[in-house]
Structures are given as structure tokens and as C-alpha cells.
C-alpha atoms as one frame of an Amber mdcrd trajectory, in Angstrom:
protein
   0.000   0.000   0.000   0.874   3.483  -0.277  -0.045   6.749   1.378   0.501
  10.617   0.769   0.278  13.033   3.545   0.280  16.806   3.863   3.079  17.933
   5.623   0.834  21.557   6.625  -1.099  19.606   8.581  -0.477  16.063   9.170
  -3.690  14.710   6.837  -3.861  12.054   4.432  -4.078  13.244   1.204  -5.113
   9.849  -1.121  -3.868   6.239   0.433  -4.852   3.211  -2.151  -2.619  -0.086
  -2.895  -0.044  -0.246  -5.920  -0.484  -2.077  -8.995   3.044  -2.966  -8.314
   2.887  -5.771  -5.434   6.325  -6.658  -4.785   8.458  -3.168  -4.635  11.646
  -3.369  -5.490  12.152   0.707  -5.477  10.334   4.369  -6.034  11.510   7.472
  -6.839   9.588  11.059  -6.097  10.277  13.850  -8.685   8.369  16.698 -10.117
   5.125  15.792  -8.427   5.216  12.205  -9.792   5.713   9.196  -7.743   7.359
   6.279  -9.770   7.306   2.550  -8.305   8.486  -0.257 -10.179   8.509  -4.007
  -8.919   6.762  -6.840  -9.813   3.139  -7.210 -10.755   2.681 -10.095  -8.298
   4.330 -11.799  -5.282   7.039 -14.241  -7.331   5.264 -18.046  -7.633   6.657
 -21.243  -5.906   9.574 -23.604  -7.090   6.600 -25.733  -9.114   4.919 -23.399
 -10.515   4.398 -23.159 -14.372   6.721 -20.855 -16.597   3.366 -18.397 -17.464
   2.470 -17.821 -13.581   5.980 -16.254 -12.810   5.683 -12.358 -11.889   6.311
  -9.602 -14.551   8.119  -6.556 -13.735   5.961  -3.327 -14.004   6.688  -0.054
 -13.398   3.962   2.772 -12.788   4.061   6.524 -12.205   1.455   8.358 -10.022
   0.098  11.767  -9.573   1.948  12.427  -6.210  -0.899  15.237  -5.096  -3.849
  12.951  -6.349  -2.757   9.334  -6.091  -3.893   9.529  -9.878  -2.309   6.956
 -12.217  -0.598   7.898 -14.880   1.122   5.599 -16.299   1.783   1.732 -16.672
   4.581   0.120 -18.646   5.106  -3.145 -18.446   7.542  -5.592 -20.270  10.722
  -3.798 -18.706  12.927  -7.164 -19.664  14.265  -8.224 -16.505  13.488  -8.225
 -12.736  13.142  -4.468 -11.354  16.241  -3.260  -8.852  16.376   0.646  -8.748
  14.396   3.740 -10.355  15.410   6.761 -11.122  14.406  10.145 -12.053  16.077
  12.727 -14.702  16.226  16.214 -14.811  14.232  16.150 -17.886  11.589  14.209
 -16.943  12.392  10.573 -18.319  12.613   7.742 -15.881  15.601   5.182 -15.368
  14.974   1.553 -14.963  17.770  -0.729 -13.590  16.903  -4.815 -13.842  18.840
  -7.379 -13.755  19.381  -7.970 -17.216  19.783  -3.911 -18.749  19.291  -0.101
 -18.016  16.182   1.511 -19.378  15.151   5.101 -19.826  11.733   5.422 -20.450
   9.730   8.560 -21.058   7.251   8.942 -18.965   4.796  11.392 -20.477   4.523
   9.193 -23.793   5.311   5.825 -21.897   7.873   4.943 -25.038  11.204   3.334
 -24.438  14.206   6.433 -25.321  16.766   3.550 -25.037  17.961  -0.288 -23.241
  22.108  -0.265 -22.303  22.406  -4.313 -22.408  26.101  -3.875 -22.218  28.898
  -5.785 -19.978  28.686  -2.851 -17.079  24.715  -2.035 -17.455  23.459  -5.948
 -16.780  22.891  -6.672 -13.201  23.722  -3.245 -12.248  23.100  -3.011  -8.240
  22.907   0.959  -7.713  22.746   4.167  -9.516  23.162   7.667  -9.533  22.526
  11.132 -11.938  24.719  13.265 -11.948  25.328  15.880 -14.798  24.284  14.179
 -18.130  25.244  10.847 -16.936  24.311   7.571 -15.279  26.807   6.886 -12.613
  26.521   2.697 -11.795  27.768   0.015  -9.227  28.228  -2.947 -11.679  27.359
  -5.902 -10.712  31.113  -6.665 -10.366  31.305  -3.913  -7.658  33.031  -1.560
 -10.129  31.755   2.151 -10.916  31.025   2.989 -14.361  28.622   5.746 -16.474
  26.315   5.506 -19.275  25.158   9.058 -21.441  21.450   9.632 -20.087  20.470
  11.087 -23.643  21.915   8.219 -25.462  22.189   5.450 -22.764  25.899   4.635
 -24.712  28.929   3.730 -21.773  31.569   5.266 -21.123  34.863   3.615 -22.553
  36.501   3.530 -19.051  35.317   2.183 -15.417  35.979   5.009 -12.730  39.402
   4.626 -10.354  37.831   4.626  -7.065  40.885   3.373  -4.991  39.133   0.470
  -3.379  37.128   3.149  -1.608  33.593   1.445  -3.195  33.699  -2.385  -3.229
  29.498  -2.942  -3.433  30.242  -4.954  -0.185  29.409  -2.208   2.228  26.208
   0.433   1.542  27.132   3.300  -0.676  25.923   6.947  -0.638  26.474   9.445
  -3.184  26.116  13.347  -3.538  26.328  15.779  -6.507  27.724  18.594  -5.275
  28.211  21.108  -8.506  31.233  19.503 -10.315  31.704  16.872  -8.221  30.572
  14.059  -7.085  31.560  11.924  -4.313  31.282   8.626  -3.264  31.146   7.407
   0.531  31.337   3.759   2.049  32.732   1.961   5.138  35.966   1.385   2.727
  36.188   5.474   2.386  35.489   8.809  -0.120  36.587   8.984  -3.443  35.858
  12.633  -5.219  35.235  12.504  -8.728  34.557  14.933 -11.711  31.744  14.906
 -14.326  33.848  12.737 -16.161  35.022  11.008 -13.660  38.386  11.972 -13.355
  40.008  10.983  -9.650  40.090  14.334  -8.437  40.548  13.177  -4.456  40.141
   9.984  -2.319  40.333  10.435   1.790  43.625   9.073   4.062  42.229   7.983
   6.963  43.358   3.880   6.454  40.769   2.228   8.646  40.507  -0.766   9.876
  37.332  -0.747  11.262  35.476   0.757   8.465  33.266   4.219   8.719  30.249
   5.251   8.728  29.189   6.399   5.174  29.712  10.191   5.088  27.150  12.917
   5.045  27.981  15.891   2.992  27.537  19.500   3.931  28.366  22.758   2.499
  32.081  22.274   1.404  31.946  19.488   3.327  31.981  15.537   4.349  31.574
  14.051   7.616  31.688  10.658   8.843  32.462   8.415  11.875  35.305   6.067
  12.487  34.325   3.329  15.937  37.372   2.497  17.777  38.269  -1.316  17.161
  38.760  -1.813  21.565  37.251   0.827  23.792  37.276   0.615  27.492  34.589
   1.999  29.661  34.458   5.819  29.461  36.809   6.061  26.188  35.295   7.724
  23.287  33.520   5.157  21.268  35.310   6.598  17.693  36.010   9.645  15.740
  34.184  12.306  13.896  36.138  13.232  11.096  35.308  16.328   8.749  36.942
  16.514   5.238  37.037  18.638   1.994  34.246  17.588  -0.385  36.691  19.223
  -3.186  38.983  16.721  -2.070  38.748  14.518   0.899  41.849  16.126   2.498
  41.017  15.350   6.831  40.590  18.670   7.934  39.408  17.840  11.362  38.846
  15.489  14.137  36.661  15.057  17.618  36.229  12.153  20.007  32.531  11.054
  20.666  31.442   9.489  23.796  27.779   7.849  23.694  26.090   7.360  26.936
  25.608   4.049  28.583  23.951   1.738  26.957  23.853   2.658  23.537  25.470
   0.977  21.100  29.135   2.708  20.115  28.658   2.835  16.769  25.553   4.748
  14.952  23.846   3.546  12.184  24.013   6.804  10.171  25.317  10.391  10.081
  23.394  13.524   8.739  24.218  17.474   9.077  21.657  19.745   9.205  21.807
  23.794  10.248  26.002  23.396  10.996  25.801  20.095  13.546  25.797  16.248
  13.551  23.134  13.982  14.087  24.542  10.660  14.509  21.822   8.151  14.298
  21.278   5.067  16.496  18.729   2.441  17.143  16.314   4.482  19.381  18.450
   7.407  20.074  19.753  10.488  17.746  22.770  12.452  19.067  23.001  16.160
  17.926  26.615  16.984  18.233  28.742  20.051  16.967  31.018  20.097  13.446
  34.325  18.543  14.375  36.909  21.375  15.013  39.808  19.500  17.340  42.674
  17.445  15.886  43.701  19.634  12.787  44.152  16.850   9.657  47.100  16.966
   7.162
């Protein structure tokens, strides 16, 4: 099921239950809510070839709950959406990369290639496609065209597609945070700066700011009142440390949060029950 709600005053505005009944993902943009998924819950190991589930991707009105459109016969089993700057809608299964416009529900172009099969994640930025392979590498497809890139990205090991990756567009750059590290990259994506800090107990994905990245490095042995890791705040031009704070939790929470965020200059680490709003790191000056 789905629900929309109006954030003036806390009502529902529509509610109903998708077309789409196993969701693989959904994207929000320009009013219009895209879900795509399979039509049906997948069938048991004996069922016949013509009962299996068909992907199907449909866009709603976002204010209305309206549908708008329905495409189905994406080839392959659904694994992200998403949206485009003009409009058009990018479908990554298991088998290709889709665009799809949305207003005339036509196909603009399938990438079946070597780095666009399988793909596990994806990301715009500028006119491209920016996408985890399925081999955990990074590579980038034209959004116009859907044609690859010659070239994976060098990423230094920092993305592997074994730990949870975020990304953020930030102007002419775009970086790429994981427990392994940040990699900066341009809008080709040229190495333009990867971070130093050589865990080995892996970070928090980082949260990007104005100018900005932050993240959080857990101590591997901490004994009772030590800080339970590091807050670390780097460039976001080029992942150069610029500083460092200790963070102590209070007793029992767990030492390491699940997520960090910045919002109006602080921290909020995130943990299971409990958000910590802490200051921007300014101790330990970085190299």
C-alpha cells in the first residue's frame, strides 16, 4: 500500500494499494511518484513458466494518487528507479538499463552492455548515469543516449558494493562514501581526491555539507568511558582530513551509529532508538 500526507497539517491526502505488489524501489520527482517491482508476489519452485511475476513499473500523480502511467515488459526483474532532470525515468533490472519517457510511456533507449546488466545501484549526476556494476566496479552511461563510457571510474578500493554506498552531486563533483572510504570525482570522472584515513574498522558512510563531508570512524577496543570513535570532517573538493573530535555515547547505547546527517552546521549521529546532535568537528587539525 501506499499513502501521501500533507506535511501543513499532518492529513492524508489519497492512500490506495499499488499495482506494483512486490516493490523493489520508487523514486519522487516533479510531483510524480514512480514505483516499479513486480506485478505479483514471485510463484513457488513448481509453478508453471506463465504464472511467474512480470516486472511493471507505474508513475502516479503524487498530489492525487492519480495513475498515470503503466509500462510493463521492462525485460528483466526491477532493482532501482530513477528520475532525470528532464523528466524521463531510469529503470535498472537485472538484465539492462532503461530510460523510459514517462509522459509518452515509449522506451528512449535499453544499455544491455557488460557494465549495465545486473547493475546493483545508480546515480545522476550531470548528463550521466553513474553505476555500481554488478562486479562492484563504478562505471557511467550518457542519459540522452544510454551509450557507456569507454573507461570504469578509479575509485581506490574506496567502493567495493560490499558495504552500503551513498552518493552526492555537489556542482562539479561528485563523491562517493562507504565503510571502505570517499573517493571525489569529476563529471567525467576523473580521480580528483580519495580520503587518508586507512581504517581498519570501516566508517560510517559520510554525510555531505556545504564544502563538506563528515563521517564516523568506531574504535576497534574501547574501554569503559573512552570515546567510542572519531568524527572526522573533510574537503568535499577533495577529501583532504581537515578535522577530528572524540565522541562518547552514553551508557547503553550501542558505540557505533547507524548513520550520520548534518543539518543547520551540527551532527546527528543516528542510532537504534536514540539520535545524538553533536557540533562540526573542530579539534585534531588533519594533514
Amino acid at each position: 500500500r501506499v499513502a501521501s500526507y500533507d506535511l501543513r497539517d499532518g492529513s492524508t491526502a489519497w492512500s490506495g494499494t499499488l499495482e506494483v505488489k512486490r516493490v523493489a524501489d520508487a523514486v519522487l520527482a516533479e510531483g510524480v511518484l514512480v514505483v516499479g517491482g513486480l506485478d505479483r508476489a514471485p510463484a513457488g519452485a513448481d509453478a508453471e513458466p506463465g504464472d511467474q511475476p512480470a516486472s511493471l513499473v507505474v508513475a502516479h500523480d503524487a498530489a492525487t494518487g492519480q495513475r498515470l502511467q503503466r509500462l510493463d515488459g521492462i525485460g528483466g526483474r526491477v532493482r532501482w528507479v530513477r528520475a532525470t532532470r528532464g523528466g524521463d525515468v531510469i529503470v535498472g533490472t537485472d538484465r539492462a538499463v532503461t530510460s523510459v519517457n514517462l509522459v509518452e510511456g515509449r522506451v528512449n533507449w535499453t544499455a544491455a552492455e557488460a557494465d549495465t546488466a545486473g547493475t546493483l545501484d545508480a546515480w545522476v549526476f550531470g548528463d550521466r548515469l553513474v553505476l555500481l556494476t554488478v562486479d562492484r566496479a563504478i562505471a557511467s552511461v550518457s542519459i540522452a543516449t544510454g551509450r557507456p563510457d569507454p573507461d570504469q571510474f578509479d575509485v581506490r578500493r574506496r567502493i567495493t558494493g560490499d558495504t552500503a554506498t551513498r552518493a552526492h552531486a555537489l556542482g562539479d563533483r561528485l563523491v562517493l562514501a562507504s565503510a571502505r572510504g570517499i573517493v571525489v570525482l569529476g563529471l567525467r570522472g576523473e580521480l580528483l581526491g580519495v580520503d587518508a584515513l586507512d581504517t581498519d574498522t570501516g566508517l560510517v558512510p559520510a554525510a555531505a555539507g556545504q564544502g563538506v563531508l563528515v563521517t564516523f570512524e568506531p574504535k576497534p577496543l574501547r574501554r569503559p568511558g573512552q570515546p567510542s570513535g572519531e568524527l572526522h570532517l573533510l574537503s568535499a573538493e577533495s577529501g583532504r582530513l581537515l578535522s577530528s573530535a572524540p565522541i562518547r555515547v552514553p551508557e547503553g547505547v550501542d558505540p557505533v551509529p547507524r548513520s550520520v546527517s548534518l543539518m543547520d552546521g551540527r551532527v546527528l549521529l543516528g542510532y537504534a532508538g536514540v539520535t545524538m546532535v553533536v557540533e562540526v568537528p573542530t579539534g585534531t587539525e588533519g594533514g
